[in-house]
C-alpha positions, -999 to 999 in steps of 0.1 A, spaced: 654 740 -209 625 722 -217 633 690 -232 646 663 -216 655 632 -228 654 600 -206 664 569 -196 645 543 -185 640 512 -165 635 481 -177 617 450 -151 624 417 -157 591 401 -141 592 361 -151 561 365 -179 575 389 -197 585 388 -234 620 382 -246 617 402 -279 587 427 -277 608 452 -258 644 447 -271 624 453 -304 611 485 -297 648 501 -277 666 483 -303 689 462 -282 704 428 -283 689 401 -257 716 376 -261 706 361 -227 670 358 -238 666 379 -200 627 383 -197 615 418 -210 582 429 -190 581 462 -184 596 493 -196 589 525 -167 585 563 -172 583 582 -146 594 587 -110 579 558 -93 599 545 -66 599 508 -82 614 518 -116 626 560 -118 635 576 -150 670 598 -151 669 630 -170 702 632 -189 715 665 -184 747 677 -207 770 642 -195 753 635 -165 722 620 -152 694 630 -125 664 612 -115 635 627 -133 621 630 -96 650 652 -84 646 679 -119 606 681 -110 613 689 -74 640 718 -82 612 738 -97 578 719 -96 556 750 -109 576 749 -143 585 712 -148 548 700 -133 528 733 -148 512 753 -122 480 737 -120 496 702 -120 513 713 -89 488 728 -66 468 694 -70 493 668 -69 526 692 -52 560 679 -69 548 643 -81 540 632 -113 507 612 -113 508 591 -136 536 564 -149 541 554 -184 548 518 -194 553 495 -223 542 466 -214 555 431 -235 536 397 -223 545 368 -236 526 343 -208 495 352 -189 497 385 -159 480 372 -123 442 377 -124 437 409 -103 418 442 -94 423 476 -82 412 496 -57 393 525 -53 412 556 -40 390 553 -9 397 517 -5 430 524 -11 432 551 14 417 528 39 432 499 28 468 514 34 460 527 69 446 494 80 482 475 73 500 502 88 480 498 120 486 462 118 525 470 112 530 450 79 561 466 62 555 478 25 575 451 15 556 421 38 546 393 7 512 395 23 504 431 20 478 440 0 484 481 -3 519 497 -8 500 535 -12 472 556 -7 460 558 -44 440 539 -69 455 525 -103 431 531 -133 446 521 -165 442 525 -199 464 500 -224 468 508 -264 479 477 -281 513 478 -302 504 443 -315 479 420 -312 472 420 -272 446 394 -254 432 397 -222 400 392 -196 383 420 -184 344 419 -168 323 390 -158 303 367 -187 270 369 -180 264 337 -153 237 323 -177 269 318 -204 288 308 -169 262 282 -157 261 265 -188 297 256 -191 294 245 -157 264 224 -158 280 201 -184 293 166 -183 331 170 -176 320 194 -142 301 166 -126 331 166 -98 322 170 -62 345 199 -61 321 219 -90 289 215 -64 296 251 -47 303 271 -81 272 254 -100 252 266 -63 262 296 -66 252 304 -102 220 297 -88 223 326 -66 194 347 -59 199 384 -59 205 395 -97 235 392 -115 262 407 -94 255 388 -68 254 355 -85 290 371 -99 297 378 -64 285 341 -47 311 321 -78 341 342 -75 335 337 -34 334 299 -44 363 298 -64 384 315 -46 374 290 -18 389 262 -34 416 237 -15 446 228 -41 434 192 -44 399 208 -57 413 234 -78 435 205 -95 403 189 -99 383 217 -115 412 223 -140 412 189 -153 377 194 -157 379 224 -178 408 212 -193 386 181 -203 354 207 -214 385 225 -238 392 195 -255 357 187 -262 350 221 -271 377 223 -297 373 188 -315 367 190 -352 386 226 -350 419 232 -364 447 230 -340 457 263 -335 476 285 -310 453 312 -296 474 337 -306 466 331 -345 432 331 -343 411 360 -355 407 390 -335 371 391 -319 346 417 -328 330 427 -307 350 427 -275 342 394 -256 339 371 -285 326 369 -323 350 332 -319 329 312 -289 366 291 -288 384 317 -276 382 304 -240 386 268 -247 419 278 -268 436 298 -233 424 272 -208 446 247 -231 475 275 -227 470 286 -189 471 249 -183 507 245 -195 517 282 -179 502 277 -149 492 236 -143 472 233 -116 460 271 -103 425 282 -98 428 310 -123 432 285 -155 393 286 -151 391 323 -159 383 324 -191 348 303 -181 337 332 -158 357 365 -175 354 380 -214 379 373 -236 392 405 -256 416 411 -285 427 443 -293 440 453 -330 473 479 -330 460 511 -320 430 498 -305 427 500 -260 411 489 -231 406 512 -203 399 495 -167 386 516 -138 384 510 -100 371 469 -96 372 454 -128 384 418 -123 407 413 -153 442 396 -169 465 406 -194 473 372 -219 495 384 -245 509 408 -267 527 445 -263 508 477 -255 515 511 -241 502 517 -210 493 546 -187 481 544 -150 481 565 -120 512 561 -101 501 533 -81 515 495 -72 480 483 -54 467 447 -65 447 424 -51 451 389 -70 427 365 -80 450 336 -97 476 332 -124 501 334 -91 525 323 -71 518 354 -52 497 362 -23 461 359 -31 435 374 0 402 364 -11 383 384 15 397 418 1 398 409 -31 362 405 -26 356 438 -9 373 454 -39 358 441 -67 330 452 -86 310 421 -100 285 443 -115 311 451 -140 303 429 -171 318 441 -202 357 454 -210 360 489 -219 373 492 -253 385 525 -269 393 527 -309 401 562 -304 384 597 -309 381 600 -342 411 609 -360 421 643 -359 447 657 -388 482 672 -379 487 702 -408 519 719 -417 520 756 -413 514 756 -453 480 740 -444 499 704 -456 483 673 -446 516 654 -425 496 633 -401 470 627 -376 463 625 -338 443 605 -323 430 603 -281 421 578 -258 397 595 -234 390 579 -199 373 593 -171 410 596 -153 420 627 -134 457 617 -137 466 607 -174 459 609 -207 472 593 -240 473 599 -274 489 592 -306 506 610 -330 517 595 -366 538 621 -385 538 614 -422 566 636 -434 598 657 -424 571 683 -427 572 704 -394 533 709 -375 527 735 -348 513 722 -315 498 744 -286 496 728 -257 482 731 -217 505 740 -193 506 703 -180 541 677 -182 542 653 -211 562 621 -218 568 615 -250 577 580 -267 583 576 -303 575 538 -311 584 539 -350 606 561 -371 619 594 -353 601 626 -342 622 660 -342 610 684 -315 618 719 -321 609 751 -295 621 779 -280 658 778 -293 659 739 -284 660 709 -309 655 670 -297 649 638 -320 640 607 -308 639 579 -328 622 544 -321 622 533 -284 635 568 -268 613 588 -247 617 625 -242 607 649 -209 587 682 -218 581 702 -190 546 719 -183 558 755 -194 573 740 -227 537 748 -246 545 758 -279 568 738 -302 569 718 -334 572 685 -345 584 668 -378 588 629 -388 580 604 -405 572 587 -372 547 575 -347 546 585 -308 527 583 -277 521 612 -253 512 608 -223 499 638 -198 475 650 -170 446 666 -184 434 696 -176 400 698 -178 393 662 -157 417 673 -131 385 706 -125 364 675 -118 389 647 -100 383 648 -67 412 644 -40 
C-alpha cells in the first residue's frame, strides 16, 4: 500500500475561527467550539491516524514499521523514522501572540539550558519544548493579515514623536529611536523598551495609540480592517492599515503591550494563493484569515505580546533578528501546466520555494476528470484537497478525497495519476535542499 488516508486533529486554541475550519471538513459547529488548528502529521501535540481497512494507527506508528519505504530512503538516513515537517490549516479569527522562532542552534542550546535548570516540558515558563527550529511558510485560503519585520524606525519615530505620545511612559521608546548604531540596533534598543514596560505604562501607551488611531482615521469611512483593500506591496499601499488593527487589538486584547505592534511591525495582506514565508528571527503575528501552513516539526516560541502567556524578554531578545525589515512574500513560481497523457491542458501547479530543508508546498488545481501523470522523488507527501475532489490512482490502488480530507503517500509511491476537478496542497521534504540542510 501506498495511500493512506487520514484523520486528523483538530485544536481548539481560544483565537481561533468558528467557521473557517468546519467549512473546509464540512462539519456542523453547533456549539460555535473555537476552530484553530487543523494538524498533519505525527507531532506529539496533535498525531494523525492512518485508517487501515476498519481500524486506525497513528501515522507515527505505520512510518516506524518500515521507515525506508514510508519516509523514502533518503528522508530516512537524515531525519531516521520522523516526519519533519507538520502540515496545518490554520483559521484565525482574532489576533495570534506576537512571537519569534529560534534558530536550530539556539534551539539546540536553548533546550539544553532548561533541562539543566530542570523545567519540565510542560513548565508555563519554558521557552523550548525541542531541539529544532520552526521555519514557516503560510499560503492564504482567504484573505489573511498579519505583521512580519520591523518598519523602518524613521516611519516608527514619527508616530511616536507626535502629540497623543507625549506620556512619561513614551520617553524610553522615543530614546531609543534615537539609538545610535544603524537600524537594527535602534530596532533592537525599542523592542528592549517595550518590552520593559510595567502594566500601568503599557495601559498608558495603548490609550495613547489608541488616541493616535482615532486621529489617524478621522474623515475615513468607518470600516472593519478586514474589508479594506489588500495592500500592494506587502507592508502597505493603505498608510491606515495600522490605525484600523490598533482599534481592533484594543478590543481583543485591552490593555497589552502588543496592541502597539502595528506602530513598530509591517502590516501584510495576502490574496488566496498568495504566502508568506518566515525564517529563523522574524518578529511577527498572524491577524486574520485561513491559510495552509507548513513548518518544521517544531513547538518553540518566544512571545512578544498579544498574551496571556509567558513573555521572557531577555530571550526573546537574544532570538530575534531586528535586522529583519520586510515580510517575505511568495505569489508562487510561475505556474506550471498539469497535461493529460493526450497532451490535454487539465490544470496547473504551482510552488512555494523557501530556503527550508524540511518542507515544501505546492498547489495543484485539476480542471477536469481528465487523469495527469506525475513522477515524483522518493520523499513522503501529505496531500489535502481544499475544493472539489482529487482521485489518486497507482500501482493497483485508487483513493479520492474530496474537500477537507487529506491522504498519506508514502516515499516509494512515485508514479501515480491524478484526476479532478479540484484543488489540493502537497506538502513534502525536498530533495535537493535536504543535499544542502545542514544537521
Amino acid at each position: 500500500m501506498g495511500f493512506f488516508p487520514l484523520i486528523n486533529t483538530i485544536q481548539h486554541y481560544p483565537w481561533g475561527s468558528t467557521t473557517g475550519i468546519p467549512s473546509l471538513l464540512g462539519i456542523e459547529n453547533s456549539a460555535g467550539a473555537p476552530m484553530a488548528e487543523l494538524w498533519m502529521g505525527t507531532h506529539p501535540g496533535g498525531p494523525s491516524r492512518v485508517v487501515l481497512g476498519a481500524k486506525t494507527i497513528p501515522l507515527g506508528d505505520l512510518l516506524h514499521s518500515d521507515p525506508a519505504t514510508h519516509l523514502g530512503p533518503r528522508i530516512t538516513e537524515r531525519f531516521g523514522a520522523e516526519l519533519p515537517f507538520l502540515f496545518k490549516v490554520l483559521a484565525a479569527e482574532r489576533a495570534l501572540s506576537i512571537q519569534v522562532h529560534p534558530s536550530r542552534e539556539q534551539a539546540r542550546n536553548g533546550y539544553a539550558r532548561e533541562e539543566t535548570m530542570g523545567l519540565g516540558v510542560d513548565d508555563p515558563e519554558r521557552n523550548y519544548k525541542d531541539r529544532n527550529h520552526k521555519p514557516e511558510v503560510l499560503c492564504a485560503l482567504t484573505r489573511f493579515e498579519g505583521l512580519a519585520g520591523f518598519r523602518d524606525p524613521t516611519a516608527i519615530r514619527a508616530d511616536f514623536d507626535e502629540p497623543e505620545f507625549s506620556v512619561a511612559a513614551a520617553g524610553p521608546l522615543r530614546a531609543a529611536l534615537r539609538t545610535e548604531g544603524g537600524r537594527a540596533a535602534v530596532c533592537r534598543a525599542f523592542l528592549h523598551a517595550m518590552l520593559s514596560q510595567n502594566q500601568r505604562q503599557s495601559g498608558e501607551l495603548v490609550s495613547c495609540a489608541l488616541a493616535l488611531a482615532s486621529r489617524g482615521l478621522d474623515g475615513q469611512p468607518e470600516e472593519d480592517p478586514l474589508d479594506a483593500p489588500v495592500s500592494s506591496p506587502p507592508g502597505g499601499s493603505d498608510p491606515t492599515a495600522r490605525f484600523r488593527w490598533i482599534q481592533r487589538l484594543t478590543i481583543q486584547f485591552p490593555g497589552d503591550i502588543g496592541v502597539l505592534a502595528p506602530l513598530y511591525l509591517n502590516h501584510f495582506a495576502l490574496s488566496p494563493g498568495q504566502a508568506v514565508y518566515l525564517g529563523a528571527g522574524t518578529l511577527h503575528a498572524y491577524l486574520h484569515g485561513v491559510g495552509v501552513e507548513l513548518m518544521a516539526a517544531s513547538d518553540n516560541v518566544l512571545r512578544g505580546g498579544l498574551t496571556g502567556k509567558h513573555i521572557d524578554r531577555d530571550e526573546l531578545l537574544r532570538v530575534v533578528d531586528c535586522g529583519i525589515t520586510t515580510p517575505v512574500i511568495i505569489d508562487g513560481c510561475a505556474q506550471q501546466p498539469l497535461r493529460s497523457r493526450t497532451d490535454t491542458p487539465v490544470g496547473f501547479s504551482v510552488s512555494y520555494s523557501t530556503p527550508a530543508g524540511e518542507f515544501r508546498l505546492e498547489r495543484l488545481v485539476l480542471e477536469g476528470d481528465d487523469p495527469v501523470q506525475v513522477v515524483r522523488e522518493p520523499t513522503a507527501h501529505i496531500a489535502l484537497c481544499v475544493g472539489g475532489r482529487t482521485r489518486f490512482l497507482g500501482n493497483g490502488e485508487a483513493h479520492t478525497i474530496s474537500r477537507g480530507d487529506a491522504l498519506f503517500i508514502s516515499g516509494t509511491h512515485t508514479e501515480y495519476s491524478l484526476s479532478g476537478p479540484g484543488e489540493l496542497f502537497l506538502a513534502s521534504v525536498p530533495l535537493e535542499v535536504l543535499d544542502g540542510c545542514p544537521d
